[in-house]
C-alpha positions in Angstrom: 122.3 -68.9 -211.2 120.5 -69.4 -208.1 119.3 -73.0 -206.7 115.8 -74.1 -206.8 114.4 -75.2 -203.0 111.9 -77.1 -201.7 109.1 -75.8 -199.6 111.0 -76.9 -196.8 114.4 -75.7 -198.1 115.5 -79.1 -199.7 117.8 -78.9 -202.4 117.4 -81.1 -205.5 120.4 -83.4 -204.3 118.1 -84.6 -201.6 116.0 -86.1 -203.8 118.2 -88.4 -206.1 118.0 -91.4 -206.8 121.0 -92.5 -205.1 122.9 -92.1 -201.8 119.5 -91.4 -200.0 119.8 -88.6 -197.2 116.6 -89.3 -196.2 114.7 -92.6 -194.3 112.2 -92.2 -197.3 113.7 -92.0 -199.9 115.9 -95.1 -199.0 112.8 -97.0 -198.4 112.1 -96.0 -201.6 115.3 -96.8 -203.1 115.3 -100.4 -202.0 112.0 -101.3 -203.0 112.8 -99.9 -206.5 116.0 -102.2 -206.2 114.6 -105.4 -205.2 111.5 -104.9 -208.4 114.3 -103.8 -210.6 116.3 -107.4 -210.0 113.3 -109.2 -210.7 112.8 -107.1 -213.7 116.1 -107.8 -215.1 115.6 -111.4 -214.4 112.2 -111.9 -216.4 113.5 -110.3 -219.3 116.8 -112.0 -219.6 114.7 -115.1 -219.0 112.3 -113.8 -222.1 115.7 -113.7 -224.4 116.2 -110.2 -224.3 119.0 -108.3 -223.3 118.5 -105.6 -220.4 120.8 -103.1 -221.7 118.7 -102.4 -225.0 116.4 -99.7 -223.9 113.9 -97.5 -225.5 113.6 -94.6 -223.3 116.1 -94.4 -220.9 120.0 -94.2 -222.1 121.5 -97.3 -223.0 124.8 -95.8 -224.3 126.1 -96.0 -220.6 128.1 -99.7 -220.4 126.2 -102.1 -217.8 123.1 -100.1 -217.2 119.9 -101.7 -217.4 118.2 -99.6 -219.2 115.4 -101.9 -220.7 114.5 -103.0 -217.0 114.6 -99.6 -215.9 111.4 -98.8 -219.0 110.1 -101.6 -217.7 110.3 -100.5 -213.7 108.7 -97.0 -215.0 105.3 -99.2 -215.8 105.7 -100.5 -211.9 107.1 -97.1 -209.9 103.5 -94.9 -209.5 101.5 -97.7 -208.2 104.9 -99.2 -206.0 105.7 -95.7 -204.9 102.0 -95.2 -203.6 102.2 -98.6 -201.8 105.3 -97.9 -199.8 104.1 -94.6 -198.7 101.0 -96.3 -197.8 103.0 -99.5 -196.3 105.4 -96.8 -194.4 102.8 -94.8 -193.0 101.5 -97.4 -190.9 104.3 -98.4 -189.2 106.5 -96.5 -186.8 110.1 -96.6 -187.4 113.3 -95.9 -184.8 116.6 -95.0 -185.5 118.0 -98.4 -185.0 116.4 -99.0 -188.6 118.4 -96.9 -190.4 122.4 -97.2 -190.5 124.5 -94.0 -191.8 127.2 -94.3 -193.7 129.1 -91.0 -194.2 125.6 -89.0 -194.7 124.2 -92.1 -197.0 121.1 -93.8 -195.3 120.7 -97.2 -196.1 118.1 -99.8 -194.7 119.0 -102.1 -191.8 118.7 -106.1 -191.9 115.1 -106.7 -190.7 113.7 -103.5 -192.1 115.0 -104.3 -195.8 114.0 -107.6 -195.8 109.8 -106.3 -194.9 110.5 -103.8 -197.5 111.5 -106.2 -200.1 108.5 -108.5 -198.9 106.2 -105.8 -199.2 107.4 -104.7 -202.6 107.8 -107.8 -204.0 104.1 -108.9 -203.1 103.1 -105.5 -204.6 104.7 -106.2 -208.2 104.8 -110.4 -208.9 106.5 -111.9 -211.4 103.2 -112.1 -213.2 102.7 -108.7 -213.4 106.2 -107.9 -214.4 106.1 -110.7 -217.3 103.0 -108.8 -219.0 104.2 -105.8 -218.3 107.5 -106.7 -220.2 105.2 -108.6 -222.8 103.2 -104.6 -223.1 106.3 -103.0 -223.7 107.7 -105.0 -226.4 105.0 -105.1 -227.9 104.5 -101.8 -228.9 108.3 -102.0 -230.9 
């Protein structure tokens, strides 16, 4: 069985979720973060339990999986934002820290990201979003 590359010769490891290789995709990673906490939040504070889930797996012990079919609602429109939000900025090395091939966000440049992302997707928004998705069980 052979791999399957990317245009560029990326690997499908590149592009998980976790352990970002790539300044992007931790960017990415944070934001999604910072909106899933909130997430989990409002719907504990709604009475429900954020391990129930309907699409993602729930039979994994701790996961969130209800907060993360409620992040799926947010991820297009946050995921367009950032690129946007990133795009316009210029970054240096200095905002990045490596950690054994794992690039995570430094101090200042995490805290702007979870600014921008959490000004992209209020609590309002995630409340009838949560509301949407409940009610169609």
């Amino acid at each position: 069985m052979t791999r399957r590359n990317g245009a560029h010769g990326e690997i499908a490891s590149d592009f998980g979720a976790r352990n970002a290789t790539r300044p992007a995709n931790a960017i990415l990673n944070y934001a999604y973060a910072v909106i899933l906490g909130r997430i989990t939040r409002a719907i504990i504070g709604k009475g429900l339990d954020p391990c129930f889930g309907f699409l993602h797996d729930s039979r994994k012990q701790g996961r969130v999986s209800l907060s993360y079919d409620v992040l799926e609602f947010h991820r297009p429109g946050l995921t367009r934002a950032i690129f946007e939000w990133a795009s316009a900025r210029t970054f240096v090395r200095s905002d990045f820290g490596d950690f054994d091939g794992v690039i995570r966000l430094e101090a200042k440049l995490a805290r702007d990201v979870a600014a921008f992302a959490i000004k992209m997707v209020p609590v309002k928004t995630i409340v009838e979003s949560i509301d949407d998705l409940i009610s169609m069980f």
